[in-house]
DOLUMRO-506194 format. One record per atom (N, C-alpha, C): atom name; residue in three letters; residue number from 1; x, y, z. Coordinates in nm, 4 decimals. Layout:
# residues N
SITE  at   aa    i         u         v         w
SITE  CA  ALA  NUM         X         Y         Z
...
//
This chain:
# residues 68
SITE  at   aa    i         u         v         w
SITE   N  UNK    1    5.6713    5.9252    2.8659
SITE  CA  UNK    1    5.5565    5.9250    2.7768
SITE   C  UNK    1    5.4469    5.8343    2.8317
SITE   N  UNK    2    5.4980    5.7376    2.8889
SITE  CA  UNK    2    5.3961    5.6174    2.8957
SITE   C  UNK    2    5.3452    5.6663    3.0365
SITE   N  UNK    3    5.3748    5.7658    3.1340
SITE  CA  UNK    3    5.2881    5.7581    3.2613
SITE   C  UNK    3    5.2220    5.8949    3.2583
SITE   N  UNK    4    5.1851    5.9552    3.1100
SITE  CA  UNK    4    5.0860    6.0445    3.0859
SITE   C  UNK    4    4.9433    5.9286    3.0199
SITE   N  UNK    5    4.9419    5.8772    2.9887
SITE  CA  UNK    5    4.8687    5.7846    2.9220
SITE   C  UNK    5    4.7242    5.8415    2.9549
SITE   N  UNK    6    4.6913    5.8444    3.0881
SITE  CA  UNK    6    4.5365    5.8290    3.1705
SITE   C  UNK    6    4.5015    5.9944    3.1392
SITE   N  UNK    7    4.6083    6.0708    3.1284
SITE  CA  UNK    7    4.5864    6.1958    3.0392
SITE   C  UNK    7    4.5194    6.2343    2.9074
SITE   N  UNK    8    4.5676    6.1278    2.8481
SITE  CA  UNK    8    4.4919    6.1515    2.7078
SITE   C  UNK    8    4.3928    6.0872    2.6624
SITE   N  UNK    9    4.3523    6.0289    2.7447
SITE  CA  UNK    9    4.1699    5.9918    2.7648
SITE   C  UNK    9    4.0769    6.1571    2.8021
SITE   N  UNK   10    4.1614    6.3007    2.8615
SITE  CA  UNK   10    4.0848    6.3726    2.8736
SITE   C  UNK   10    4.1099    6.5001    2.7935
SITE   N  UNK   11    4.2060    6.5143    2.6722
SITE  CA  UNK   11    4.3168    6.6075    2.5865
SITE   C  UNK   11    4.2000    6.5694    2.4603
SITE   N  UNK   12    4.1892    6.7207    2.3728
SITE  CA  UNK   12    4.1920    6.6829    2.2409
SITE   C  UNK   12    4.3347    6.7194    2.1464
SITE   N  UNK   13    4.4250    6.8007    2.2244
SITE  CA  UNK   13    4.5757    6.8145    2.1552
SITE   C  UNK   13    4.6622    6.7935    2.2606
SITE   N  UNK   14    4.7764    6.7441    2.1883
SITE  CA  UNK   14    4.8786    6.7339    2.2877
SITE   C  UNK   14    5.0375    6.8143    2.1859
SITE   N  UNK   15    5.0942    6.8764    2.2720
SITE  CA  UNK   15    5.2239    6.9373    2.1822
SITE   C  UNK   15    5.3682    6.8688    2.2785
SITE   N  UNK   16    5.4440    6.7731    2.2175
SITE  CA  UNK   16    5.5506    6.6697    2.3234
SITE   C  UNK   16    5.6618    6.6711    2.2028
SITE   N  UNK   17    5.7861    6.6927    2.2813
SITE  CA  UNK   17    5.9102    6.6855    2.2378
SITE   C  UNK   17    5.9443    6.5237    2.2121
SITE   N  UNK   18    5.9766    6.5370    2.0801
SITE  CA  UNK   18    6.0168    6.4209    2.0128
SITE   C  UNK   18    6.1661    6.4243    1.9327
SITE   N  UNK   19    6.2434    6.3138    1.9348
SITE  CA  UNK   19    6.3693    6.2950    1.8909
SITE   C  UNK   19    6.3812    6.2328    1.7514
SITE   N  UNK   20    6.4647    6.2589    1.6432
SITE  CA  UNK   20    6.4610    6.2160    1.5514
SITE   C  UNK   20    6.5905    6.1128    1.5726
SITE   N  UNK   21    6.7075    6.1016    1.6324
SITE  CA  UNK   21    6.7688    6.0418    1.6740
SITE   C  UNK   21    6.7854    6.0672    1.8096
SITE   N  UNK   22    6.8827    5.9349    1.8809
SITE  CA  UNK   22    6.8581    5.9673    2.0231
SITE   C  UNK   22    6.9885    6.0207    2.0714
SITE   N  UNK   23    6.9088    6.1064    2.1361
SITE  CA  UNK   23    6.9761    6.1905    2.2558
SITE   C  UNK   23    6.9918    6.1547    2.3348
SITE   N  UNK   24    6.9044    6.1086    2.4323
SITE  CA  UNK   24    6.9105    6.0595    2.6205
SITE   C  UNK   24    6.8827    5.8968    2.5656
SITE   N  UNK   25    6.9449    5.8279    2.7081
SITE  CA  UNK   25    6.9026    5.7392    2.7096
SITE   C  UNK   25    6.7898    5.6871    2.7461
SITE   N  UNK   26    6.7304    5.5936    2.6595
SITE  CA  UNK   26    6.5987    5.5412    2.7092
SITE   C  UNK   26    6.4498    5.6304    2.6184
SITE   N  UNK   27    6.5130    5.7065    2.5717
SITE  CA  UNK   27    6.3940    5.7816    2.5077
SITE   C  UNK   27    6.3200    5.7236    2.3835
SITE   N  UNK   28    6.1942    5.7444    2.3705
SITE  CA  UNK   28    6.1413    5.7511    2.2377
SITE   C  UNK   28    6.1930    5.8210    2.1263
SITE   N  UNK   29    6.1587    5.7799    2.0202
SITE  CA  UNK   29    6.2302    5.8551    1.9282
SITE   C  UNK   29    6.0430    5.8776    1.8543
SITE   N  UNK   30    6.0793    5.9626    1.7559
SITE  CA  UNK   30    5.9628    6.0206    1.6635
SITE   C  UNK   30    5.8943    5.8691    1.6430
SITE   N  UNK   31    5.8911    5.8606    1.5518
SITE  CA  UNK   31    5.8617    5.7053    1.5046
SITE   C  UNK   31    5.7578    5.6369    1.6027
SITE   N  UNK   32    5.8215    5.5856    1.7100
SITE  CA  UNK   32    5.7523    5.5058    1.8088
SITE   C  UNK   32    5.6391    5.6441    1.8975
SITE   N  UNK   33    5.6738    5.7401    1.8740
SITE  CA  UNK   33    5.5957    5.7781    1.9529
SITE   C  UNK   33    5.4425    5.8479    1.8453
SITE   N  UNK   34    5.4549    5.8368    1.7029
SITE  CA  UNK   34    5.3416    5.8789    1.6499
SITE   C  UNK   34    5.2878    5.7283    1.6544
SITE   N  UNK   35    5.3311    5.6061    1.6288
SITE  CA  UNK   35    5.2893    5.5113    1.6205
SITE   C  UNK   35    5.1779    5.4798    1.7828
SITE   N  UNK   36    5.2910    5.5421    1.8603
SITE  CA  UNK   36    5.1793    5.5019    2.0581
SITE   C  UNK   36    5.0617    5.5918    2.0475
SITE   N  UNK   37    5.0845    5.7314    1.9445
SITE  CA  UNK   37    4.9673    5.8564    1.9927
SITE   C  UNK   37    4.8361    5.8047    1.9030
SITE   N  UNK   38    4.8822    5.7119    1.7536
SITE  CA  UNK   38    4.7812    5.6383    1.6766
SITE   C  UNK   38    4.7213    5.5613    1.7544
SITE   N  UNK   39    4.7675    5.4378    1.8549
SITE  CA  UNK   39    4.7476    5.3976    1.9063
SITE   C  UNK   39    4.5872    5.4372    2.0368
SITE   N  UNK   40    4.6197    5.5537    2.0455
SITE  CA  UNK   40    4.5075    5.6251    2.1223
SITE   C  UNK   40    4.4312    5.7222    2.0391
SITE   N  UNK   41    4.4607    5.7245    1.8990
SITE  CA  UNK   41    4.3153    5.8201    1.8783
SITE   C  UNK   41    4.3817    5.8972    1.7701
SITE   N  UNK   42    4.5238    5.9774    1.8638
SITE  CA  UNK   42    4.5625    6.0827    1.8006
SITE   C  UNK   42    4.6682    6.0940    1.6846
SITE   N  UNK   43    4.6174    6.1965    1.5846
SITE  CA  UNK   43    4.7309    6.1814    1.4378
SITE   C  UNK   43    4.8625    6.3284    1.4696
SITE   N  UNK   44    4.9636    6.3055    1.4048
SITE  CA  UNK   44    5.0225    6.3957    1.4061
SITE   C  UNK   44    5.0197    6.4829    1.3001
SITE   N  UNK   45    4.9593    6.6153    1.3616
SITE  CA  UNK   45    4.9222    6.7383    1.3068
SITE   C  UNK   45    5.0678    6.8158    1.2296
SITE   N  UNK   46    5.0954    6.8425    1.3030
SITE  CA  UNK   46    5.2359    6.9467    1.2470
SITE   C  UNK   46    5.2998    6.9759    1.3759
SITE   N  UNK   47    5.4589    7.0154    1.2672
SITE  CA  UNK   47    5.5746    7.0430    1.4017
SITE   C  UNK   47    5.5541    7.2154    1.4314
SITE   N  UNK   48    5.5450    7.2291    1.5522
SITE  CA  UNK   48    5.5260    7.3842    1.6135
SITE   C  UNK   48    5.6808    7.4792    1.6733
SITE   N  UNK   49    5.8005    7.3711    1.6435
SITE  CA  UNK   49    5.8870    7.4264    1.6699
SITE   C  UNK   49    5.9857    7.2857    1.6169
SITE   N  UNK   50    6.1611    7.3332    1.6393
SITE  CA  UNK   50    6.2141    7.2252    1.6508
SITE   C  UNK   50    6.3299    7.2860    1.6648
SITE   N  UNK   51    6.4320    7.1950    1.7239
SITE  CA  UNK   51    6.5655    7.1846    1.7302
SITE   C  UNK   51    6.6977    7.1440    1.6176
SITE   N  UNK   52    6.7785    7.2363    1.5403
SITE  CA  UNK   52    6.8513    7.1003    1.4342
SITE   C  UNK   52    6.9987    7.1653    1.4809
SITE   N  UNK   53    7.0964    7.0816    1.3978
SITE  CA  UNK   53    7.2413    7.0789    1.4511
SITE   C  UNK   53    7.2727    7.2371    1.3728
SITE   N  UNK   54    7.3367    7.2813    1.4512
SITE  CA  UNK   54    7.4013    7.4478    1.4030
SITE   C  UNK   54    7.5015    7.4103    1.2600
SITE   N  UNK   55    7.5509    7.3065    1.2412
SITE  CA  UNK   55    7.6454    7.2324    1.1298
SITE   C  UNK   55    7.6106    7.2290    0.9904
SITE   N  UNK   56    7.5274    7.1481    1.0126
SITE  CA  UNK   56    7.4481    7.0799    0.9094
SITE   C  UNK   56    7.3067    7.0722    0.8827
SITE   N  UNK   57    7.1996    7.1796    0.9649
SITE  CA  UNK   57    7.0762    7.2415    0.9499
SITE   C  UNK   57    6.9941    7.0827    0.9593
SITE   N  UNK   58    7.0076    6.9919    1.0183
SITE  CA  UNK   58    6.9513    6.8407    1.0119
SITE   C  UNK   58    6.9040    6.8927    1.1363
SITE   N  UNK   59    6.7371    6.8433    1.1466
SITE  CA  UNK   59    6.6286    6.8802    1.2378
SITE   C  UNK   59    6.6779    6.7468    1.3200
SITE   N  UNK   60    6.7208    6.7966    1.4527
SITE  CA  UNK   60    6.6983    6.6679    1.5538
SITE   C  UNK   60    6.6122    6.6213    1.6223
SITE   N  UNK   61    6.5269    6.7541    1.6928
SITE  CA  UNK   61    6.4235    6.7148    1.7459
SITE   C  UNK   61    6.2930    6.8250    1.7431
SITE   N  UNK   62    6.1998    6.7880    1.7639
SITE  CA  UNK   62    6.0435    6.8437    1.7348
SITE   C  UNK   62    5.9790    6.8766    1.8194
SITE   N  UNK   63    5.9013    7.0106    1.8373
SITE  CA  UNK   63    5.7854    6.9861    1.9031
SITE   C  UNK   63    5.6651    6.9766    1.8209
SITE   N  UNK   64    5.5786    6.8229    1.8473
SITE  CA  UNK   64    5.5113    6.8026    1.7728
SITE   C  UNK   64    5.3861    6.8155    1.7932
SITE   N  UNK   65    5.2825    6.8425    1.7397
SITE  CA  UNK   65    5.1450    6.8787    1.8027
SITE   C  UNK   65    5.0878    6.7755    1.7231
SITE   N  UNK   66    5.0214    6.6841    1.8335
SITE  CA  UNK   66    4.9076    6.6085    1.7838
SITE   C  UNK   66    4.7442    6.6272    1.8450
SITE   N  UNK   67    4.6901    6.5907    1.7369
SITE  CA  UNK   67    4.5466    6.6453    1.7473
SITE   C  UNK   67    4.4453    6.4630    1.7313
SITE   N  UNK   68    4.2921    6.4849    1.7881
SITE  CA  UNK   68    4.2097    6.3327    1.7739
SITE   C  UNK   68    4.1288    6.3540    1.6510
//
């Protein structure tokens, strides 16, 4: 996430896979990453897709589209 940065000085949307819990190591999770996209400008618009457990229908992860 963090070595797109110089990117979104030139984006008015961005659509990035986000985790509601973690999966990989080292990743962002939802949370921290609407908080970094506020950080630059951008709000989170709406989810355009997502991933949840086949079990228990619990959304794990997002694709989230944020807009400035």
């Amino acid at each position: 996430m963090r070595g797109g940065l110089k990117t979104l000085q030139r984006v008015d949307y961005v659509i990035l896979e986000a985790s509601f819990k973690p999966m990989y190591e080292g990743e962002m999770l939802f949370m921290n990453i609407v908080r970094l996209m506020e950080e630059y400008g951008f709000h989170f618009l709406r989810p355009v897709g997502w991933l949840s457990h086949p079990k228990t229908g619990e959304i794990l992860q997002t694709d989230a589209l944020f807009t400035l």
